[in-house]
Structure formats: structure tokens, C-alpha cells
C-alpha positions in Angstrom: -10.3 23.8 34.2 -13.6 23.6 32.1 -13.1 23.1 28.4 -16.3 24.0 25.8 -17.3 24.9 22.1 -18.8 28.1 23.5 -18.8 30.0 26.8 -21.7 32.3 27.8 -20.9 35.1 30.6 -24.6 36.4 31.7 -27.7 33.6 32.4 -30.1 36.3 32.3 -32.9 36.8 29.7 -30.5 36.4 26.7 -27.9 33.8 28.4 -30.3 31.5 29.5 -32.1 31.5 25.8 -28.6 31.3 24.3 -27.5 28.4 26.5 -30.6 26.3 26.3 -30.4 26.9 22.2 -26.7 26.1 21.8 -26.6 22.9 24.1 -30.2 21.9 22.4 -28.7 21.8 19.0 -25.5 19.5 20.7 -22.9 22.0 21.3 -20.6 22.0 24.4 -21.5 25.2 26.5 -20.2 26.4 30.3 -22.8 29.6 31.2 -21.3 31.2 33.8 -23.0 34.0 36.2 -22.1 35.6 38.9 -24.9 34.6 40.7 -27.4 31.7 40.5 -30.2 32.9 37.9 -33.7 33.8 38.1 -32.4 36.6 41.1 -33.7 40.2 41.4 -30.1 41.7 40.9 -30.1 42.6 37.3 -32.3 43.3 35.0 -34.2 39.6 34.4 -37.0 39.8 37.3 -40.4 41.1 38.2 -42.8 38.4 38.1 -43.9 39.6 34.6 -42.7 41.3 32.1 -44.7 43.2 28.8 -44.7 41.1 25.6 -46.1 42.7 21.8 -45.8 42.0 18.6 -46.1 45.7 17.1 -43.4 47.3 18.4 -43.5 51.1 18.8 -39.4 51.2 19.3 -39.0 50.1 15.6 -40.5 48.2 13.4 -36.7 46.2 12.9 -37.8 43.8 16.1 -41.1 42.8 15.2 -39.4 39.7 13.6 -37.7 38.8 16.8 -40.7 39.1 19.3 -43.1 37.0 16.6 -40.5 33.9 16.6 -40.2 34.7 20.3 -44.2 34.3 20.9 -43.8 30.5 19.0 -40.7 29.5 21.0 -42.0 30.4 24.6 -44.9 27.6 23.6 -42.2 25.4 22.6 -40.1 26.0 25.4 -43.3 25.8 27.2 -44.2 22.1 26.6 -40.4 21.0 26.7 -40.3 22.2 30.1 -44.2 22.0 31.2 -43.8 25.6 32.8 -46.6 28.2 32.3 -44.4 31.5 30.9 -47.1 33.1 28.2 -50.0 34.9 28.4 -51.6 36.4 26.2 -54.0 38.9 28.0 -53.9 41.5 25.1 -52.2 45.1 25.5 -53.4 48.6 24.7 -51.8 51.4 24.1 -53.1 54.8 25.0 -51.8 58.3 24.0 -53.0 61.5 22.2 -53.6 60.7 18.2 -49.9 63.0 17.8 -48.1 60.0 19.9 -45.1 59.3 18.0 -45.1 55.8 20.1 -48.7 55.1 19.0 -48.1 55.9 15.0 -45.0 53.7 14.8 -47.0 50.9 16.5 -49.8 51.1 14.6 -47.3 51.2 11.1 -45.5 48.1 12.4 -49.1 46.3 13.1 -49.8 47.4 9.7 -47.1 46.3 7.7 -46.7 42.8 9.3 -50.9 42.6 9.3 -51.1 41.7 13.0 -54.2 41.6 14.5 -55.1 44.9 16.1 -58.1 47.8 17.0 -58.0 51.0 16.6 -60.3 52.8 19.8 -61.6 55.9 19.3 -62.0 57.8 23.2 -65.4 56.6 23.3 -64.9 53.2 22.6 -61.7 53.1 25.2 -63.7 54.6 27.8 -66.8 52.1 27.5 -64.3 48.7 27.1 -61.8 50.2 29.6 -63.6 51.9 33.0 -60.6 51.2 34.9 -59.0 54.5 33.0 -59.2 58.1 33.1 -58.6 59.3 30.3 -59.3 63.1 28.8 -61.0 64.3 25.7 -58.2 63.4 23.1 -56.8 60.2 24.0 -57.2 57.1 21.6 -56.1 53.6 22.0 -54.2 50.9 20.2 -55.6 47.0 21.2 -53.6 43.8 20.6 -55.4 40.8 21.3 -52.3 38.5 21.3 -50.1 40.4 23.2 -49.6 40.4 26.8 -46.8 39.0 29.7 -44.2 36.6 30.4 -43.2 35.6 33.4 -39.2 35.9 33.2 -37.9 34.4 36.3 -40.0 31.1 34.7 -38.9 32.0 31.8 -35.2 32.0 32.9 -35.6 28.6 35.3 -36.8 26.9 32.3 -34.4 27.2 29.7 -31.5 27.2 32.0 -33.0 23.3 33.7 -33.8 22.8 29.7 -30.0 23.6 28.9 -28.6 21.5 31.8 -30.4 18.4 30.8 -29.2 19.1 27.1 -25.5 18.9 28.5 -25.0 22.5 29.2 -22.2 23.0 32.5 -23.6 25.6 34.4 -21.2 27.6 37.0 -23.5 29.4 39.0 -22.4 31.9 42.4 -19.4 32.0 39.9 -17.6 35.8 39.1 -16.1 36.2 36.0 -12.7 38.5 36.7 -11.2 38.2 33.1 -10.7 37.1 29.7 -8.4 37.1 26.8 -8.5 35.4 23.2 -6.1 34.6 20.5 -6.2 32.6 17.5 -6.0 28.8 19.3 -9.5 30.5 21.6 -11.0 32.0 24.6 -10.1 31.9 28.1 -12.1 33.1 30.6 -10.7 33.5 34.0 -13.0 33.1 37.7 -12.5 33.6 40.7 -12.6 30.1 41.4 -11.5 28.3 37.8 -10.2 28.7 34.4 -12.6 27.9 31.0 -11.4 27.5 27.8 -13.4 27.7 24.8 -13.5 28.4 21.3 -15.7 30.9 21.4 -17.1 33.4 24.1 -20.8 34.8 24.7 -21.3 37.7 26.9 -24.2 38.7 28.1 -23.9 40.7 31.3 -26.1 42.9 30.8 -25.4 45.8 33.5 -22.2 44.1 34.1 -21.4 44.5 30.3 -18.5 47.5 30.6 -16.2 45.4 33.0 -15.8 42.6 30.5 -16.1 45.0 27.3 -14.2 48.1 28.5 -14.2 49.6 24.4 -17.8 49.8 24.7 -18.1 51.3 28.4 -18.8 54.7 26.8 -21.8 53.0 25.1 -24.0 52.3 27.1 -25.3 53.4 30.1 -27.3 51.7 33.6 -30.1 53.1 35.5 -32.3 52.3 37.8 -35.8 51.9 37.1 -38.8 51.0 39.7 -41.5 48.6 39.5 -44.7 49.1 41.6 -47.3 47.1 43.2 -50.1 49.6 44.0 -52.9 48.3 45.9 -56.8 47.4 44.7 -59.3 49.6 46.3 -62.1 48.5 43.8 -63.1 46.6 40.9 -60.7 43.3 41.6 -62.1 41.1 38.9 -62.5 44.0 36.3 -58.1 44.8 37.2 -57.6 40.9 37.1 -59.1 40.4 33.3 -58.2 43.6 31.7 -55.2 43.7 29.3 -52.0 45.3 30.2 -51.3 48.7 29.1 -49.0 51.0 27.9 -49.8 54.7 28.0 -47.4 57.4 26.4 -48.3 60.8 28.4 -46.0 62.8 25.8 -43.6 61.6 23.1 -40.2 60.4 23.1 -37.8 62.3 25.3 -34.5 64.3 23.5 -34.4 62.4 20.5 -33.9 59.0 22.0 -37.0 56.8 22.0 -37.9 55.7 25.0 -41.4 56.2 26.7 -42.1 59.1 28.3 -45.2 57.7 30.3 -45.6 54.7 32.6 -47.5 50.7 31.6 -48.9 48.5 33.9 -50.2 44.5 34.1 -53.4 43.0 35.4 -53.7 42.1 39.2 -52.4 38.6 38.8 -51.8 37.8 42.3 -55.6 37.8 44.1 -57.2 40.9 45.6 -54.1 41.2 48.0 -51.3 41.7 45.7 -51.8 44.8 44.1 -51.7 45.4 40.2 -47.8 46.3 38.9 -47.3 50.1 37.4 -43.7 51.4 36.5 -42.5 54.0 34.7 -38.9 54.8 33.2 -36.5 57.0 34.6 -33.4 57.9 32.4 -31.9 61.0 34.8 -29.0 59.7 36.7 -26.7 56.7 35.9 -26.1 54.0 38.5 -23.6 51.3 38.8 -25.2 47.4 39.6 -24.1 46.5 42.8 -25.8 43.1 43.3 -28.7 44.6 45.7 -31.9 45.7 45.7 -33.0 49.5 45.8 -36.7 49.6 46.1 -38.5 52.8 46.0 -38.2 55.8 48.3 -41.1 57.6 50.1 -40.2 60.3 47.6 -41.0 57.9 44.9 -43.6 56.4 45.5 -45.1 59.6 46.3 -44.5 61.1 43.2 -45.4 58.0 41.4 -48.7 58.0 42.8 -49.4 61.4 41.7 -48.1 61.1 38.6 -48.9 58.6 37.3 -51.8 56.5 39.0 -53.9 59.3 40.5 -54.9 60.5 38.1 -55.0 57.8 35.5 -56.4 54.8 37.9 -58.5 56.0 39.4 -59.4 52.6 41.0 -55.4 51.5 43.0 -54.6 53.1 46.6 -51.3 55.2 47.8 -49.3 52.6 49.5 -47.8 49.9 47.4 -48.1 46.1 48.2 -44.1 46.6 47.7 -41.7 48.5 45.2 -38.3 46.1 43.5 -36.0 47.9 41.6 -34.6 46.9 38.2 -31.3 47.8 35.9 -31.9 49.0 32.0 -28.5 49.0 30.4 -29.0 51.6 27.2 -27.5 52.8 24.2 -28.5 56.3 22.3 -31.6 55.5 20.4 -32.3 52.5 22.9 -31.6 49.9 20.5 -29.8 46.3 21.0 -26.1 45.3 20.4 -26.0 42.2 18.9 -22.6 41.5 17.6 -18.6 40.6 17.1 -16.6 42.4 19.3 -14.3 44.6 17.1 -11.1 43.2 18.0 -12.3 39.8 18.3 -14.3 37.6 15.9 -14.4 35.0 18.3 -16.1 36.6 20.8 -19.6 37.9 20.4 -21.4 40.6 22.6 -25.0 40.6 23.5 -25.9 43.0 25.6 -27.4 46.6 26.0 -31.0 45.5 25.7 -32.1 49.3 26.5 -35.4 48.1 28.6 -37.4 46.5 26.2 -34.7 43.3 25.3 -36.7 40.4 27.4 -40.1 40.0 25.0 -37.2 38.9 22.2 -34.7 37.0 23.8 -35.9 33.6 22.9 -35.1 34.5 19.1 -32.1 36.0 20.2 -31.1 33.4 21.4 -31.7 31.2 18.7 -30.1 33.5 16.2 -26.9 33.6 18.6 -26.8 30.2 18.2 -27.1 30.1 14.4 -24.4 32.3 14.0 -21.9 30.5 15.9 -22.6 27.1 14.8 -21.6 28.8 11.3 -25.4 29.4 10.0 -26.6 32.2 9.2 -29.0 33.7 11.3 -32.7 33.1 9.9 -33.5 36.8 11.5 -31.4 39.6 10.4 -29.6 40.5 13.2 -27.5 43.9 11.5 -30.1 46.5 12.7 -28.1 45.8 15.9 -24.6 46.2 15.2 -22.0 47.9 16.9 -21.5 50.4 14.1 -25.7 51.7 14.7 -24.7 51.8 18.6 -24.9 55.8 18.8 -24.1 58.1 22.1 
């Protein structure tokens, strides 16, 4: 039987953040995952991963992805691992781009660095795009990736040496809590602790069955497609994001597709993916990569006739798990019967670029502080379906 201050369910992108914050500020913590973190089964993988500071979900998380930028150097030159770049991002849509306004209003009001591109500007600084008549751009110097399996190897070796107990290849089949604590039952050991942390991410509705008709899992698909020309111009270009139309039924999420730069020589292909919010799935701890039906349509969708300069047949296709709410916004909060237990999950796609300050706001609260970022944008009671 393991005893601890805190336990953490979920070493993912907000686990592993959590963790390394808690046991780095000298509290006892088990994390616990059903597997052994960074893996390609959730939602925490990729090789890279889109990072902004004006954020076109809501201008409620630029707070958390600006501490987020200054902890991944911290974390950075505790752990001497690479996880930032900063590569820049545009964003390209049609000037009536709900996505694009609330970016550009969120760049304004925190005054973060930024360009406006007219179509004549992005077509002369950007060659690698097609783009018609009517679409502008958004630039952000500072923005650009971070590498999350790094990102999640780091803070979890950072936690261990700060005391953390780390049960890895380790499924979580229950808990229960009362007024003397938490127990969390495995299938190979009992924890006790006095307070709980879960962040499961798709896993989420077996351990928080009240909230299963919250949020929802689906399957999204990240591509490799290969270079046919203009390597060096595809290696030193920013990433992107490019909204083709709008939100999609009230509930913002991107209806268009972003992409990276070809980090990984003339031979790896440069990473497009889009987002898919049609069917539900259910994580089953495998991989579903891409269909020929996919990447077919993909390819015409999307890179055809955008770029003009990547090939049909991807380098290789990994499939990854958003766990959503309505409105694609966060939970971040006590569960309702339970003030010792806190629940951290639904991050709705966009949840890795601010998990460091997640993290270190999680830890605030339950070492009685308050958190430094408000956190109550992303309560339960705004959680809509």
C-alpha cells in the first residue's frame, strides 16, 4: 500500500506538469498511469505540438499559454531537454474568420507581438501557400512547437528526482473518498492519499462517471505528407493554422486544418492534420492510423490545393484522442461531490500549449494557495453539452 499528500491518475500533458510541480514544491505525490508515459495511446504524442500566445479559442487562456512559454525554459534548463521552439505561426483565413478576429483581439489586448498580412504580403513572405484573392494572414513571431513526448519525459524524470513515486504499466480500477481521504484502488495495489488528481484524459468518464455525459472522445489524424520541392523553404517556415470557414454549429473548434515545418530532414515529410468531430470513439490503448479513404480525402482537401509543394502518400499517418466539452473549453475543477478530489481533464484539442501553468496552478490550489491564474473560466458549472 502507497501512502501520499496527493495522488495523480493521468501522466499525460497535465499529470506529468502537475506531478513535477507538486513534488518540486516538497509534497508527497504517487502519479499513476495506466501505461508508462510519453506513449502514442492518448492524446499526449506527435513529435510536436502547436504553441501561441493569442489564442483564437478565447482570450480566457492567453494567461496560461504566456506562463507556460516561461516555464518550458525553466523546465528546459532543469532538465537540459530541448522542448521549445519558437519558429513563429500564421494564421490564414478570409478577413470574416471568426478564428482570425478573436486572435487578433486577444493579441491586441495583451500587446503581443504580431503582423497583420495583407494577401500580397502573405503570398510574397509565404510561396509555399496557395492562397485565393481574399485571404489575409495573422504572424506571431514567438509562437511555434513543443515537442510533448520531451515535454512529458522531462517533467516526469524532473518529478521522480524531486521524490515523486511513479506507478507506471499500472490501471487504475477504482476510488472512493470520505472525510479521513482518498483511496484509489489498482489492479495491482492500494494508494491512499489525502487528496486525488485525475487527469485521464480520454479515460476521464470511467473514474468520473457524473461527468461522462460531458464530454466526449474522437479520433483525430495527424499526417506526415511527403516534400516534393522546396526542403529548406518547408524546414524554416513558421507553422500555420489556416481556418477554411468558421466555427462549426456554434461550438468553436476549427473548421480547417494547420501544419509544422519539415523538422525531420528531406525524408520525413512536413506534419498536416485537421479535426474531425463526426463520430465518437472509445480509447482502447491502440493506434488507428489513417485509412486509404483518409488520406485520400485529406490530400484533396486540404493539401492539394493549399500546398502545392507536399506529394499524395504520407511518410506515415498516427492517430490521436481529443476529449471535448460543448464550446471546447477545459474543466479545471472540484469534483461536485468531493472537495478532495480535483478533476483535470477535457482539454478539447488545444489543452497541451498550457499544461505547464496548469500544472502549476493545480499545485497552488492544493497546497492551499490560491491559484496566481484564474482558473474559474474553467469550471464545471461553464462545462455545456
Amino acid at each position: 500500500m502507497g501512502k501520499a499528500e496527493v495522488i495523480v491518475v493521468g501522466l499525460g500533458a497535465m499529470g506529468s506538469a502537475a506531478c513535477f510541480q507538486l513534488a518540486a514544491r516538497g509534497v508527497s505525490v504517487i502519479g499513476i498511469d495506466r501505461y508508462a508515459p510519453p506513449h502514442s495511446r492518448g492524446s499526449t504524442h506527435g513529435d510536436t505540438r502547436v504553441t501561441r500566445e493569442a489564442i483564437g479559442e478565447g482570450r480566457e487562456y492567453v494567461p496560461l499559454v504566456r506562463r507556460s512559454h516561461h516555464l518550458w525554459r525553466e523546465i528546459e534548463q532543469r532538465s537540459g531537454t530541448r522542448l521549445l521552439t519558437q519558429c513563429g505561426i500564421v494564421v490564414l483565413a478570409h478577413p470574416s474568420s471568426e478564428f482570425l478576429d478573436e486572435t487578433r483581439a486577444s493579441a491586441y489586448a495583451y500587446e503581443i507581438e504580431h503582423v497583420d498580412l495583407t494577401n500580397a504580403e502573405l503570398r510574397s513572405r509565404f510561396p509555399m501557400f496557395t492562397v485565393d484573392e481574399d485571404t489575409v494572414a495573422y504572424y506571431e513571431p514567438g509562437a511555434g512547437y513543443v515537442r510533448p513526448e520531451a515535454a512529458v519525459a522531462a517533467q516526469l524524470k524532473l518529478a521522480r528526482a524531486a521524490g515523486a513515486n511513479l506507478r507506471l504499466g499500472e490501471r487504475v480500477e477504482g476510488w472512493s473518498a470520505s472525510r479521513r481521504g482518498v483511496t484509489v484502488t489498482t489492479q495491482a495495489n492500494t494508494h491512499r492519499s489525502e487528496q486525488l488528481l485525475l487527469c485521464a484524459g480520454a479515460w476521464i468518464g470511467e473514474l468520473f462517471p457524473d461527468g461522462r455525459d460531458m464530454f466526449a472522445v474522437y479520433r483525430q489524424l495527424l499526417y506526415w505528407f511527403p516534400v516534393r520541392e522546396g526542403y529548406a523553404q518547408l524546414r524554416d517556415m513558421p507553422g500555420f493554422i489556416w481556418d477554411l470557414g468558421g466555427q462549426q454549429d456554434e461550438v468553436v473548434h476549427l473548421d480547417g486544418f494547420y501544419g509544422l515545418p519539415a523538422i525531420d530532414g528531406p525524408g520525413g515529410g512536413l506534419k498536416v492534420a485537421a479535426e474531425s468531430y463526426e463520430r465518437t470513439t472509445t480509447p482502447d490503448g491502440r493506434q488507428h492510423p489513417a485509412t486509404r479513404a483518409e488520406i485520400e480525402q485529406m490530400y484533396e482537401q486540404c493539401v492539394a490545393p493549399y500546398l502545392p509543394w507536399l506529394g499524395l502518400e504520407p511518410v506515415r499517418t498516427v492517430s490521436c484522442l481529443y476529449t471535448s466539452t460543448r464550446g471546447n473549453r477545459f474543466v479545471i475543477d472540484r469534483h461536485p461531490e468531493h472537495d478532495c478530489v480535483l478533476i483535470v481533464s477535457a482539454c478539447s484539442g488545444h489543452g497541451f500549449k498550457h499544461s505547464p501553468a496548469i500544472g502549476e496552478a493545480v499545485a497552488q490550489w492544493l497546497t492551499g494557495h490560491q491559484p496566481e491564474i484564474d482558473l474559474s473560466p474553467f469550471a464545471l458549472s461553464n462545462t455545456r453539452r
